[in-house]
Each structure stands twice: as structure tokens, then as C-alpha cells.
BAPA-735886 format. One record per residue (C-alpha): residue number from 1; residue in three letters; chain; x, y, z. Coordinates in nm, 3 decimals. Layout:
BAPA-735886
  num  residuo  cadena     east    north       up
  NUM      ALA       A        X        Y        Z
...
END
This chain:
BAPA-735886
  num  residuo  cadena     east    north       up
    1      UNK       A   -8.660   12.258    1.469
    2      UNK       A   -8.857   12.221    1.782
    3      UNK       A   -8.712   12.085    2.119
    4      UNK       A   -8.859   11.704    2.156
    5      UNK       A   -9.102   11.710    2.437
    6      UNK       A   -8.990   11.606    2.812
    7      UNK       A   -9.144   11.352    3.035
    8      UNK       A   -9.032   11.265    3.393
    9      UNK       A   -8.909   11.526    3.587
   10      UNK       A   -9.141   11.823    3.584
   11      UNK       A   -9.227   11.801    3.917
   12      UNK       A   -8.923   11.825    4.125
   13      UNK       A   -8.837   12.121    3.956
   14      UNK       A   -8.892   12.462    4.201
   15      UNK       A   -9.240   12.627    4.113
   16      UNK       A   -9.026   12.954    4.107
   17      UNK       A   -8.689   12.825    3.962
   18      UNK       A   -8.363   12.994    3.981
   19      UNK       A   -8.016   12.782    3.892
   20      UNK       A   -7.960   12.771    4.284
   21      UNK       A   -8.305   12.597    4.402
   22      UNK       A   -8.261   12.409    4.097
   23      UNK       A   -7.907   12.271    4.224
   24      UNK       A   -8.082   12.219    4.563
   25      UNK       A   -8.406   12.045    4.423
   26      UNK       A   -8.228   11.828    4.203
   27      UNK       A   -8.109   11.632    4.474
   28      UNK       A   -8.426   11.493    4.577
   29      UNK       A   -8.486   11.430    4.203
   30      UNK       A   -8.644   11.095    4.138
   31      UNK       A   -8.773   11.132    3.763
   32      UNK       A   -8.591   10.805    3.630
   33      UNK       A   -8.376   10.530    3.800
   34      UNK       A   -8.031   10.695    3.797
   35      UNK       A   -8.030   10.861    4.092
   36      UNK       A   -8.021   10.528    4.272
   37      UNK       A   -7.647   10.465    4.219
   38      UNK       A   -7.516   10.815    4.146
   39      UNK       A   -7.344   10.978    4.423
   40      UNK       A   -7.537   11.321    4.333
   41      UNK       A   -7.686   11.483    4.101
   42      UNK       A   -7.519   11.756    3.890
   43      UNK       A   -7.675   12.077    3.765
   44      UNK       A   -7.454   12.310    3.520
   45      UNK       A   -7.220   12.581    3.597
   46      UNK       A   -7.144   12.946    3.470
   47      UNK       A   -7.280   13.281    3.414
   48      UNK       A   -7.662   13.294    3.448
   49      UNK       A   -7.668   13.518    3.143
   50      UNK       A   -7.421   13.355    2.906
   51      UNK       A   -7.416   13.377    2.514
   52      UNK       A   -7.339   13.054    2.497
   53      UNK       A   -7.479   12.677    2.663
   54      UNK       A   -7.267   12.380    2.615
   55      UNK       A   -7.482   12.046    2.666
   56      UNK       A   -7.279   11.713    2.741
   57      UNK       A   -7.460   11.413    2.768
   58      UNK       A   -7.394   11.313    3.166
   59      UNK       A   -7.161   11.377    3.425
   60      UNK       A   -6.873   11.119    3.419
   61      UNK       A   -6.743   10.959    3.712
   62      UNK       A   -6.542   11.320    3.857
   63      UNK       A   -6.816   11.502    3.795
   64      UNK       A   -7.039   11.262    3.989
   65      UNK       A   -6.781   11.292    4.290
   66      UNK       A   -6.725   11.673    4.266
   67      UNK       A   -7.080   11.771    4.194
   68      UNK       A   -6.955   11.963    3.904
   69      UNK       A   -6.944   11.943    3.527
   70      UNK       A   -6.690   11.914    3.289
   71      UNK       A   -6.400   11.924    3.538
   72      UNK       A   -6.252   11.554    3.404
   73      UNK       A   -6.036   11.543    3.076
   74      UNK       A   -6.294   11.620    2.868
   75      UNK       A   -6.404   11.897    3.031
   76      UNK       A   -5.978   12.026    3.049
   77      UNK       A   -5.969   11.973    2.664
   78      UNK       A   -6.332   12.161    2.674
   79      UNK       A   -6.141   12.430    2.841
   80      UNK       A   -5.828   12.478    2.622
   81      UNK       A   -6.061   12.414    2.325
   82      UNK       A   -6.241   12.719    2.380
   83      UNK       A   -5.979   12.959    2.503
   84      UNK       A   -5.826   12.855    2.144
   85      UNK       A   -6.137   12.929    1.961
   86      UNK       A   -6.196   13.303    2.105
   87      UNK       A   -6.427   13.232    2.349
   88      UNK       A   -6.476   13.377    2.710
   89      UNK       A   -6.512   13.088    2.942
   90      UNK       A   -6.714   13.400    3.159
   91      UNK       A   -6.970   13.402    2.818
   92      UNK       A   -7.037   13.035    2.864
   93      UNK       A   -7.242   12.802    3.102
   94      UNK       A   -7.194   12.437    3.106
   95      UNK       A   -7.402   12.150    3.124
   96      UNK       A   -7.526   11.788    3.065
   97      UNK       A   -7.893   11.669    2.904
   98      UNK       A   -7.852   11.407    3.171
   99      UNK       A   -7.803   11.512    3.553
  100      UNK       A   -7.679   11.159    3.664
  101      UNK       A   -7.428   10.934    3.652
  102      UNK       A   -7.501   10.627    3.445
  103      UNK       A   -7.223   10.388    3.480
  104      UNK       A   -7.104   10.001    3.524
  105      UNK       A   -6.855    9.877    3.727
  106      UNK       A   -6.515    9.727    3.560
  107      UNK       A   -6.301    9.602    3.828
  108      UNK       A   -6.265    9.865    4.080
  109      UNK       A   -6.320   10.120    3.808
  110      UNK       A   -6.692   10.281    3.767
  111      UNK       A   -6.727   10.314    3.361
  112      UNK       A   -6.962   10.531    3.169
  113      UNK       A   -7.245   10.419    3.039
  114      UNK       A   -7.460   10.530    2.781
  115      UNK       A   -7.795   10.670    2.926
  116      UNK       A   -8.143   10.555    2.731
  117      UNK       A   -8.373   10.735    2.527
  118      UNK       A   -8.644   10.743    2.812
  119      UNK       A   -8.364   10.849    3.092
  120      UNK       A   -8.297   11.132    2.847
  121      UNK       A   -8.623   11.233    2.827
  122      UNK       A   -8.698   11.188    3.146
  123      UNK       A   -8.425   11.446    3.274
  124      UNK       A   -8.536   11.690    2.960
  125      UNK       A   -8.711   11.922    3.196
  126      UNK       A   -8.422   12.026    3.396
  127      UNK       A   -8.255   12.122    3.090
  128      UNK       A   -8.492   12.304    2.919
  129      UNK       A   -8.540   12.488    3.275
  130      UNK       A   -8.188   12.581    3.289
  131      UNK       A   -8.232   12.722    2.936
  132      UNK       A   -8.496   12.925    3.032
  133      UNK       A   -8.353   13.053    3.271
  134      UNK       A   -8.029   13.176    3.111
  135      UNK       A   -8.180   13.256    2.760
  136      UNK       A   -7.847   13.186    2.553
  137      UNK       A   -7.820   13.304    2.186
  138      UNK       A   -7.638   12.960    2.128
  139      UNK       A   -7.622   12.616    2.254
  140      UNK       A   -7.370   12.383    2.138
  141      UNK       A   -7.508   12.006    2.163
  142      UNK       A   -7.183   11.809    2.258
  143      UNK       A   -7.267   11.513    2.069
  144      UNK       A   -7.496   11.305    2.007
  145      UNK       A   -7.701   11.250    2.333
  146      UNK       A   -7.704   11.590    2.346
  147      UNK       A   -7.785   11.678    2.014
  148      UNK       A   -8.078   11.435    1.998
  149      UNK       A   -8.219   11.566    2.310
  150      UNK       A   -8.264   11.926    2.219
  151      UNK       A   -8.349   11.846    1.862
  152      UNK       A   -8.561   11.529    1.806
  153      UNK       A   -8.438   11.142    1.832
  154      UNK       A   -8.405   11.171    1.389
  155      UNK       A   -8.128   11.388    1.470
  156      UNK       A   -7.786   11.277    1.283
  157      UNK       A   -7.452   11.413    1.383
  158      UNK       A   -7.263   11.301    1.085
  159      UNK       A   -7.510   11.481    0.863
  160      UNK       A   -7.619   11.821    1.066
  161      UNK       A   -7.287   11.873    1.231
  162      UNK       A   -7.157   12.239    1.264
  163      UNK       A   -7.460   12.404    1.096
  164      UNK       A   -7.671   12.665    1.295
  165      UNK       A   -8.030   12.509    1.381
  166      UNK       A   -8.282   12.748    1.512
  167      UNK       A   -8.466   12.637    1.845
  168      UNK       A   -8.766   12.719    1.983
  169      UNK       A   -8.736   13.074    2.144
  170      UNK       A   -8.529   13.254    1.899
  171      UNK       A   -8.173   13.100    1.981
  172      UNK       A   -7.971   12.838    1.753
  173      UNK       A   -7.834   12.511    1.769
  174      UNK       A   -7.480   12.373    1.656
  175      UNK       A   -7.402   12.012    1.702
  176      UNK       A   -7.041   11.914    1.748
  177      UNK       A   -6.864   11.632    1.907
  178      UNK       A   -6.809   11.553    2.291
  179      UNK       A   -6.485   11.633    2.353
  180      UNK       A   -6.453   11.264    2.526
  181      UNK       A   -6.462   11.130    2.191
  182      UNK       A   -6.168   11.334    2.069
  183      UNK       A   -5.977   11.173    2.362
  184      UNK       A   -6.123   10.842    2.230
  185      UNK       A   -5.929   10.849    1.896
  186      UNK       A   -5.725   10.592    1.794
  187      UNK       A   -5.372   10.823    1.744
  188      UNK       A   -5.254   11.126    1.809
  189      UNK       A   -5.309   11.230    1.419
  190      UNK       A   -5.679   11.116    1.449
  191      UNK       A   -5.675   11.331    1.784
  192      UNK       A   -5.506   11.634    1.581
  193      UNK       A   -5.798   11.596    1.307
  194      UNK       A   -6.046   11.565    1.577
  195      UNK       A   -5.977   11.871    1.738
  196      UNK       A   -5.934   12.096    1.466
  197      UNK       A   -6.313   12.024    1.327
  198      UNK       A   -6.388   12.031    1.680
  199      UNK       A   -6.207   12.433    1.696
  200      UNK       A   -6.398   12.499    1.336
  201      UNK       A   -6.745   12.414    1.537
  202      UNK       A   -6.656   12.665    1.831
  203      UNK       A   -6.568   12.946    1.615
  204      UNK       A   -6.892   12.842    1.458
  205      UNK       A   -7.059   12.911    1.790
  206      UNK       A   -6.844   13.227    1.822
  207      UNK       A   -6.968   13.385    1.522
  208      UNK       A   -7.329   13.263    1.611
  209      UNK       A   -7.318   13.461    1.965
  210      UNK       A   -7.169   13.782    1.796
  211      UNK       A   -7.478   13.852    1.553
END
């Protein structure tokens, strides 16, 4: 399956990219609206020559003040989750198919928000440029934003969920869940269930970056 074409931010990307004028660059980004009312952007983290990509779909609101990903609950459940499932954090780099902060204000509370198809697209090119660069053997798409991103808008989760999809450049796709929507379920049997399909996609993933 072929990774769905970008549009929007090609050209604030570095001419000669590497993950630290990237980080730099995509400050200045202005390839869709969300920059506007996100404190900063934020670019992945972890070894520049892992096995492994995780994509989320956007920084949440920690994220957004930290400049780094996955360092709310999800991204502590992300941790644990793998460190259950055999896999070197060190072998993995972490990301987000949005770079942004799309959210709505609840009270004094700033609340995710689901980004559109066109700010997806339109913040494509950083990830495929971080991909590039690192060359995994696997990315995991960490639902469905994610997923859709890297492997066309027809993309179901329900359906394609846990298989290996081959990409564009000789690596594979596996689609799994975000692990916010583990911490979304409705009881802590629901949360059990969620997180042992979600440890069954992993080792999927770890069995992926061993061949």
C-alpha cells in the first residue's frame, strides 16, 4: 500500500534535513492553521536509527507544553506497554502524523480535538521526512489518524488491525490502537481487554523488526 500523498508543508522543511533542523524549522512552520493556537510545535523523539516508528495522531496538551511526545498518560502506558512486550525503548522513535496541538477550551481545561483530513495532510511531509530520515523496518500507526495518514483515507482499523502492511520503501505497517483510547474505556475489565490486544500488536511489531 502506498503512503497517501502530502500537501502543505513541503516547504518549511530544511533543503538538507536532519531530525535537529527539522525540530528547529518546524517552529516557523505555517503549512495549516494549527500553529496559531499551539504553544509549539512538536517533532518526534528517539534513536535516529530505530527498528521501530510509533505514529500518534497529535501532541496532547503536555506534549504541547513540554515540546515533547508521548510524555502524558498515554505516552506512560506507551511506555510500560512496550517494556512488557520485549521491546527496547532505545530501538524505538516516537512520533505524531500531526505536529500541533488541535484543541478546544472546556472551562479552564484545553481538550483535544480531532485534527481534519486536510490538517493531516497538510503536516504529511514532516512525517514522511522523519521517516526518511530514520529508515525503520516498522512503523506502528497508533490509531486511526495515524493509520489513515500513512496508508490512504479507505483505511479501516477494525478491519486491518495488527496485520503487517508493506509501505513504500521496503518497511511494513501495523495498525493498532492509541493508547489514549485504552485509557478511554469504560472499566477496568474493558481496560484489561484493551491492553492485552494492544500487547498482541507490539509483539506483532517485535517479530516484524527481528526478520
Amino acid at each position: 500500500m502506498a503512503i497517501a500523498k502530502p500537501a502543505g508543508a513541503e516547504q518549511f522543511i530544511p533543503q538538507h534535513p536532519t531530525l535537529e533542523r527539522m525540530r528547529e524549522a518546524l517552529q516557523t512552520c505555517h503549512g495549516c492553521e494549527l500553529y496559531r493556537r499551539a504553544t509549539q510545535g512538536v517533532l518526534g523523539e528517539g534513536s535516529r536509527h530505530a527498528r521501530l516508528v510509533l505514529v500518534g495522531e497529535q501532541p496532547g496538551n503536555e506534549e504541547d507544553l513540554s515540546g515533547h511526545p508521548f510524555v502524558g498518560p498515554a505516552g506512560r502506558l506507551l511506555d510500560r506497554a512496550l517494556a512488557e512486550a520485549g521491546i527496547d525503548r532505545g530501538e524505538v522513535y516516537v512520533t505524531n502524523a500531526v505536529k500541533h496541538f488541535k484543541w478546544e477550551e472546556r472551562g479552564k481545561r484545553r481538550i483535544h480535538k480531532k485534527p481534519s483530513v486536510v490538517e493531516v495532510r497538510a503536516c504529511l511531509p514532516w512525517l514522511e521526512a522523519e521517516i526518511g530520515l530514520v529508515k525503520p523496518a516498522v512503523i506502528g500507526c497508533l490509531g486511526a489518524t495515524a493509520a489513515q495518514a500513512l496508508l490512504g483515507g479507505a483505511f479501516r482499523l477494525t478491519k486491518e488491525r495488527g496485520r503487517a502492511l508493506p509501505l513504500e520503501g521496503g518497511c511494513v505497517a501495523v495498525a493498532t490502537v492509541h493508547p489514549s483510547a485504552i485509557l478511554r474505556a469504560p472499566d477496568s475489565e474493558a481496560r484489561h481487554e484493551e491492553y492485552a490486544r494492544f500487547l498482541n500488536d507490539l509483539a506483532v511489531m517485535r517479530r516484524l523488526m527481528a526478520a
